[in-house]
C-alpha positions in Angstrom: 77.1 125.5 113.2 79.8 126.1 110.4 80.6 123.8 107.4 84.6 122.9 107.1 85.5 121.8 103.8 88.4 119.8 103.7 90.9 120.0 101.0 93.4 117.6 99.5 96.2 118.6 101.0 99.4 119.7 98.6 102.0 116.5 98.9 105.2 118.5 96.9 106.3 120.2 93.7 105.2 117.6 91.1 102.5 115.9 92.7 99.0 117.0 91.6 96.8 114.5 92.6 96.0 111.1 94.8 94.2 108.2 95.1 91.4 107.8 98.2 92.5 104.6 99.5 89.9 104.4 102.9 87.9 106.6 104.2 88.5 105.7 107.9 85.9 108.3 109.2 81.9 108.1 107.6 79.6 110.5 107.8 77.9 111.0 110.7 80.9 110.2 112.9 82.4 112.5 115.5 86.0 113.6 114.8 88.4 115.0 116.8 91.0 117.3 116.3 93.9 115.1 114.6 92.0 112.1 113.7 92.7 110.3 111.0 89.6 111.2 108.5 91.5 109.1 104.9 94.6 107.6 103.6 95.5 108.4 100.3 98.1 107.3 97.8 100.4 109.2 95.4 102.5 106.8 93.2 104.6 105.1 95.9 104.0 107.2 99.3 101.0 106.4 101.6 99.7 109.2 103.7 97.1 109.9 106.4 95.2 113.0 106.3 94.3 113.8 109.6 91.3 116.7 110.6 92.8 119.9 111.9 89.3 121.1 113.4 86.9 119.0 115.6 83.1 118.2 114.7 81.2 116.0 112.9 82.1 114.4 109.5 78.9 115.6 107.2 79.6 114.3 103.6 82.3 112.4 101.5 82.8 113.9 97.9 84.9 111.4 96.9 84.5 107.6 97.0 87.6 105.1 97.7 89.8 104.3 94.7 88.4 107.9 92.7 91.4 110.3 92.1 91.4 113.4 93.6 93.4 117.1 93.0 95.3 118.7 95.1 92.9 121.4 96.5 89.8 120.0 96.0 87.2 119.4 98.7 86.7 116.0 99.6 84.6 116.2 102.4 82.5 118.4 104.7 83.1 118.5 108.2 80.3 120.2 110.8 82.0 122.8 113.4 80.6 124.3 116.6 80.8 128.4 115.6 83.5 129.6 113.7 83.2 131.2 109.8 83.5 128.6 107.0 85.4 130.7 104.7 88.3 131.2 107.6 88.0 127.7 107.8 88.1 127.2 104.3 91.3 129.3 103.8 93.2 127.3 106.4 92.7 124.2 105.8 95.1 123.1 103.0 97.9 124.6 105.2 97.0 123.0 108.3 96.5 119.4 106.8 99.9 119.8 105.0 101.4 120.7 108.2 100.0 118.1 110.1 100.4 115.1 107.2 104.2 116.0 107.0 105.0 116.7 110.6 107.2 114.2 111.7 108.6 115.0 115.3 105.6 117.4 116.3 103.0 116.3 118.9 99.9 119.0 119.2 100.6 120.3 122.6 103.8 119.6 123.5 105.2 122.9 124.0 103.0 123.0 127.3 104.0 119.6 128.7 106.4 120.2 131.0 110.6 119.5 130.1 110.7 116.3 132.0 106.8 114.8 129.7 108.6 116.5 126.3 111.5 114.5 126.0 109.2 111.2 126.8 107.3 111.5 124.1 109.5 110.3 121.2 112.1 108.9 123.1 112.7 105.3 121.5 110.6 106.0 118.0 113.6 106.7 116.5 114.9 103.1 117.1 111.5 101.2 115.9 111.3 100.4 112.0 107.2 101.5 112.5 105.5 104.4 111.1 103.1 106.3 114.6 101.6 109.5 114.1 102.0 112.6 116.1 98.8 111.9 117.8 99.4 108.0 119.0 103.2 109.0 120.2 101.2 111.5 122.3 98.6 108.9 123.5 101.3 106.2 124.1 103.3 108.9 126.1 100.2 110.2 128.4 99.3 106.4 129.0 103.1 105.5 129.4 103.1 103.1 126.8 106.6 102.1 125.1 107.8 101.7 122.1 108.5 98.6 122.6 104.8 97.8 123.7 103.4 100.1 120.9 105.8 97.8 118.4 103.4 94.6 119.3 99.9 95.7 118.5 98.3 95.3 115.6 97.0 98.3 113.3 94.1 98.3 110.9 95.8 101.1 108.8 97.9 101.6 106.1 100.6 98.7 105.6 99.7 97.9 109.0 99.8 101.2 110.2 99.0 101.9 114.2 96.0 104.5 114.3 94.3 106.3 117.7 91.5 103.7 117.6 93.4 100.8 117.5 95.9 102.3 120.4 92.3 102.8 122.4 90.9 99.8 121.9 94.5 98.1 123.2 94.3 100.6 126.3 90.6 99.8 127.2 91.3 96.0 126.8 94.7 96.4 129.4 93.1 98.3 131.4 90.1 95.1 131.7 92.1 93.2 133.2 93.3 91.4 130.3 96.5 89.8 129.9 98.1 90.1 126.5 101.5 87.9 124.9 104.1 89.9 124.1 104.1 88.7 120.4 100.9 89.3 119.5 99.4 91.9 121.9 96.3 89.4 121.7 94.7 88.6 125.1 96.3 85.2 125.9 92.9 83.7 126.6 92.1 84.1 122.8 94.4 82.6 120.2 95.9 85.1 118.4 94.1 83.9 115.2 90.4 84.7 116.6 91.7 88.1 117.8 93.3 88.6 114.3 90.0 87.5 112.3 87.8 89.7 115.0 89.4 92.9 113.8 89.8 91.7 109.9 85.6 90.7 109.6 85.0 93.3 111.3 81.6 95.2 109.3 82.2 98.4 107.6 80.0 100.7 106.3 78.8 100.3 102.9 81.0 103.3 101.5 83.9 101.5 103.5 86.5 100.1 101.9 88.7 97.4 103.4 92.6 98.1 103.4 93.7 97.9 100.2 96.9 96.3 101.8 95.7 93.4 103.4 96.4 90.3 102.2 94.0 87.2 101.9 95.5 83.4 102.0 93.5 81.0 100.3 94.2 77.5 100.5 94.3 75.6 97.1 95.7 72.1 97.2 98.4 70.6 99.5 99.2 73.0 101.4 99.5 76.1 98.6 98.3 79.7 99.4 97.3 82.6 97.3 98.1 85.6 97.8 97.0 88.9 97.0 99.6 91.4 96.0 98.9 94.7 97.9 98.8 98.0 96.1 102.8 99.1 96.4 103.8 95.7 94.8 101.3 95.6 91.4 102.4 99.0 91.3 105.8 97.7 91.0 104.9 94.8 89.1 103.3 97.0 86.3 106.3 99.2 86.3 108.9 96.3 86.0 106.6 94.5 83.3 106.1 98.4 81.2 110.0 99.0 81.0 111.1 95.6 79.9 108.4 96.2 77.3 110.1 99.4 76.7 113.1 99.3 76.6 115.9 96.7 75.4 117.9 95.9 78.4 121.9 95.5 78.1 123.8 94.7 80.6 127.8 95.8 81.4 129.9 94.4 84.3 133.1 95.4 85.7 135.3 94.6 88.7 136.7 97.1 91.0 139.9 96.6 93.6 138.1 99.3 96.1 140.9 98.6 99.0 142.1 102.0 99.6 138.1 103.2 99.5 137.2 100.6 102.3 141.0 101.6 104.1 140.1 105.0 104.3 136.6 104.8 105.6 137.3 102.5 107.8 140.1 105.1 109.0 137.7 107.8 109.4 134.0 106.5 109.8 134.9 106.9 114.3 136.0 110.6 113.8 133.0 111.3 111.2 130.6 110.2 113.0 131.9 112.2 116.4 132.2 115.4 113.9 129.1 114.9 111.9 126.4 112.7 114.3 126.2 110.9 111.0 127.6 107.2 110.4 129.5 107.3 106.9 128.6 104.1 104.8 129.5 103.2 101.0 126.2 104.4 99.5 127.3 108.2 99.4 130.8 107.7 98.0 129.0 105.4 95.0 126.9 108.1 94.6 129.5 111.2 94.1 131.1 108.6 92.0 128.0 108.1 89.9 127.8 111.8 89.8 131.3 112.7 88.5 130.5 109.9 86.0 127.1 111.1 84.7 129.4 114.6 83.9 131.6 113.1 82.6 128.8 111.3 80.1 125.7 113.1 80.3 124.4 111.1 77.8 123.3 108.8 80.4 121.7 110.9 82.5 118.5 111.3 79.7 115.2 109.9 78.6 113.3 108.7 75.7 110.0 110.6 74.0 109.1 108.9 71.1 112.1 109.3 68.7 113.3 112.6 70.8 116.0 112.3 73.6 115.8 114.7 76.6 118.8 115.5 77.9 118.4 116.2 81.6 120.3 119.5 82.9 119.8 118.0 86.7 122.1 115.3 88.3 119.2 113.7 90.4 120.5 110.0 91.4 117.7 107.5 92.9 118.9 105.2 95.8 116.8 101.8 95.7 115.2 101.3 99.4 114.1 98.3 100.8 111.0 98.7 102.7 110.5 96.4 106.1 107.2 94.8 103.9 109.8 93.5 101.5 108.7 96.2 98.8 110.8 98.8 97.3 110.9 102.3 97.2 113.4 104.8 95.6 114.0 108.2 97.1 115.6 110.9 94.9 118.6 112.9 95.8 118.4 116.0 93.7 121.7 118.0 92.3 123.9 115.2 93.6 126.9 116.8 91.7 126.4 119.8 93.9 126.5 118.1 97.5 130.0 117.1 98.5 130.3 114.0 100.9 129.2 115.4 103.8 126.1 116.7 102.4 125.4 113.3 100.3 126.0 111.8 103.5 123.3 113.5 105.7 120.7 113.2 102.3 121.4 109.5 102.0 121.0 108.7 105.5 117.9 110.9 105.8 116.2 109.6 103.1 116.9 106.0 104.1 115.8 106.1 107.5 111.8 108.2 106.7 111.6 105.4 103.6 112.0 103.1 106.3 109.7 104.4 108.7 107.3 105.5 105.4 107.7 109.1 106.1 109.0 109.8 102.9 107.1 112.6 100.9 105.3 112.1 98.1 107.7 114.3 95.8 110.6 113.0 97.0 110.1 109.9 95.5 109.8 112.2 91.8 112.7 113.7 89.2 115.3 111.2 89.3 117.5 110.9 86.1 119.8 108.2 87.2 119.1 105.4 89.5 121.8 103.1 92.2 120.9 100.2 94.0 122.8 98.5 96.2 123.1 94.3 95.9 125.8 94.0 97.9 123.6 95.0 101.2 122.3 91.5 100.3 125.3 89.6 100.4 125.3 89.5 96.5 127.8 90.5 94.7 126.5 91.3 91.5 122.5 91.9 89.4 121.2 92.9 86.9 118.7 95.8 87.3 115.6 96.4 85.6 115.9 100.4 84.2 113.7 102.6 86.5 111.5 104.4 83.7 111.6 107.0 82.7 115.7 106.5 83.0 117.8 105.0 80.5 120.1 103.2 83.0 120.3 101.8 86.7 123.5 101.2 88.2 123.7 98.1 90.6 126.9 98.1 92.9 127.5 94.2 94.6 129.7 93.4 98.0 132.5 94.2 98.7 134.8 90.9 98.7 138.3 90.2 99.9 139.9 88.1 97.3 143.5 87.2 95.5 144.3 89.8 92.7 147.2 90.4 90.6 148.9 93.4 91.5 151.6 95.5 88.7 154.4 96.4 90.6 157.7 98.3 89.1 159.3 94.9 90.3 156.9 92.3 88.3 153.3 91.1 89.1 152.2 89.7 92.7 149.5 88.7 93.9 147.8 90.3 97.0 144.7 90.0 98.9 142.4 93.0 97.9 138.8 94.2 98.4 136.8 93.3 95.3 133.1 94.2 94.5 131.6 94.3 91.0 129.2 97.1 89.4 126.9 96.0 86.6 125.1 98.7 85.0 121.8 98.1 82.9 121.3 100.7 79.8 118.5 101.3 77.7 119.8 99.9 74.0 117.5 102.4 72.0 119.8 105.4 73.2 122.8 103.7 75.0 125.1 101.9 72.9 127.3 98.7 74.8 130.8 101.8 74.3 128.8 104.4 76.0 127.6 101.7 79.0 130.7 100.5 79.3 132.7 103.4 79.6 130.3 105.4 82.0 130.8 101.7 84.1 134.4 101.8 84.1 134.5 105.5 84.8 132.8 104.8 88.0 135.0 102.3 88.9 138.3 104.1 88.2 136.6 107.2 90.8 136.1 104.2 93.3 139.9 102.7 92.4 141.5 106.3 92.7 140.4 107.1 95.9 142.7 109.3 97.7 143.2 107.4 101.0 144.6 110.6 102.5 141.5 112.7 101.9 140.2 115.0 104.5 136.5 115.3 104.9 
């Protein structure tokens, strides 16, 4: 018998550590290869860390909600043969490898063509997070996405793990019936099933999901609720940089017609060329880029009574999350991408923050941060600054409305697509003439648009 000691795996450039949220194996249990051993935290991103060797879980060094660095052991895992220090050597890489694969089932390549092509087809359209290893289980067992969409997890944010797919399968295959809302055996209300795998016992060292939220009546008819982890983690950071910084707000208006007549003239043939659908979001951001050059004094940060002047153009694009939280992804050297590339990174990084497949350090490094009200029906905010940043640009909808138009032959009025910015500065560093002309410098890119340009 060899001893495997597991390592924290390494997340990205500037992360160095992360929080043990659950430890979903205890010592003693049998793991196979690819289980799910933790989840741990880092800032914003959840991830599993899943075993890349098969044996027996020996020892946590580690308890839930302790802080560990990356590369440190934080468990021992008992293997039949084998060396330990080959173990030992491999396992960062292999846990890395298996925490960020994202399209990768173990095994694939010997399935034939026709069982490959199964295996994901669909996940790509669901809004839910499923590891390599249950897109592989619901593919052998010929589950769909659809299906897999209705049950329940005990994870992560809800997260889908092997024992909760097994568990479903064992139940189907008993003969019991389950409704398609609930995946809940129709016999039992759906409220039994759901207390049944919330009380369920855990281990002493267990900890329940940090996630899960309790509802406790208090008088007609009010609940409390917990907050889970992601939103007091925003709560904190909203309350610390309205306590940090003095928050001005600039708005301007912007007549955007020939922007939304030239995408609209070209967002068929893009998408043909590119496989890419073209939406606003890039084009704000190269304008918020040729802005922030234009004014780099915006694109700094505050340490004590020094200003840091950031060399990097690295714009943050607010996300909404499907659990209602948010979550901003970092586009880094924005000013070097031209559309097509902001295009592809904004897309990307929308669609793994929706399906929480985002890395930990791509959530790090921004200097400048948009978010976009107007994918709300709103057509203006006012954002609170993403610290460490000085300012947060918020871009509303775009609205057709009556506007005054200066012709060589006198003033008329014409409908025209409308849509205010309003961008919140830090008041310590940005003064109300260096806010409001980096806002109406964005807004005169966005008026110019050539509606002839070729992309």
């Amino acid at each position: 018998m060899a001893q495997y000691e597991l390592l924290l795996p390494k997340m990205g450039e500037s992360v160095a550590e992360a929080t043990i949220i659950k430890w979903v194996k205890q010592p003693g249990d049998t793991i196979e290869l690819d289980d799910t051993i933790l989840e741990i935290a880092t800032d914003k991103v959840d991830s599993e860390v899943p075993s890349p060797v098969a044996g027996k879980l020996v020892k946590h060094l580690f308890a839930a909600d302790e802080v560990a660095q990356v590369g440190d052991v934080i468990a021992i895992i008992e293997t039949e043969g084998g060396n330990t220090s080959d173990a030992v050597e491999t396992t960062s890489a292999g846990i890395e490898q298996n925490i960020q694969a994202e399209n990768t089932v173990p095994g694939l390549e010997q399935l034939p063509l026709g069982q490959q092509s199964g295996v994901h087809e669909g996940f790509s359209a669901s809004d839910r997070f499923y590891s390599p290893l249950v897109k592989s289980i619901a593919a052998q067992e010929n589950i769909s996405v659809q299906e897999l969409d209705t049950i329940k997890g005990s994870g992560a944010d809800g997260r889908l793990n092997k024992d909760d797919l097994l568990s479903y399968i064992n139940r189907k295959k008993g003969g019991e019936v389950f409704s398609a809302e609930t995946a809940a055996p129709v016999s039992q209300p759906a409220t039994q099933v759901i207390k049944e795998n919330t009380d369920k016992p855990q281990p002493a060292t267990a900890q329940a999901p940090v996630n899960k939220t309790s509802t406790t009546s208090v008088s007609g008819g009010d609940e409390l609720i917990e907050m889970d982890r992601m939103r007091k983690l925003i709560a904190d950071h909203m309350v610390m940089s309205k306590h940090t910084s003095p928050h001005v707000t600039s708005f301007v208006e912007a007549d955007v017609t020939n922007l939304v007549l030239w995408r609209n003239k070209v967002k068929n043939s893009f998408e043909k060329r590119e496989n890419e659908k073209i939406t606003f979001t890039p084009i704000f951001v190269e304008a918020v880029a040729k802005a922030i050059k234009d004014f780099p004094m915006i694109n700094v940060s505050v340490n004590g009574t020094q200003i840091i002047k950031k060399r990097d153009i690295n714009i943050g694009m607010a996300a909404a999350l499907p659990s209602g939280n948010l979550i901003v992804p970092v586009i880094r050297n924005a000013d070097q991408l031209n559309l097509v590339g902001l295009t592809k990174a904004v897309n990307d990084l929308a669609a793994r923050a929706r399906n929480s497949k985002l890395k930990p350090d791509e959530t790090q490094g921004g200097t400048f941060t948009l978010t976009n009200v107007g994918s709300f029906g709103n057509v203006m905010g006012t954002p609170i600054i993403n610290q460490p940043q000085v300012a947060i640009l918020a871009v509303g909808a775009i609205k057709k409305k009556p506007a005054v138009l200066e012709t060589e032959h006198g003033d008329v009025i014409a409908i025209r697509h409308m849509m205010f910015l309003s961008l919140s500065y830090d008041h310590r560093v940005v003064d109300g003439s260096l806010g409001g002309m980096f806002v109406r410098r964005v807004a005169d890119y966005l008026e110019g648009w050539d509606f002839n340009r070729e992309i």
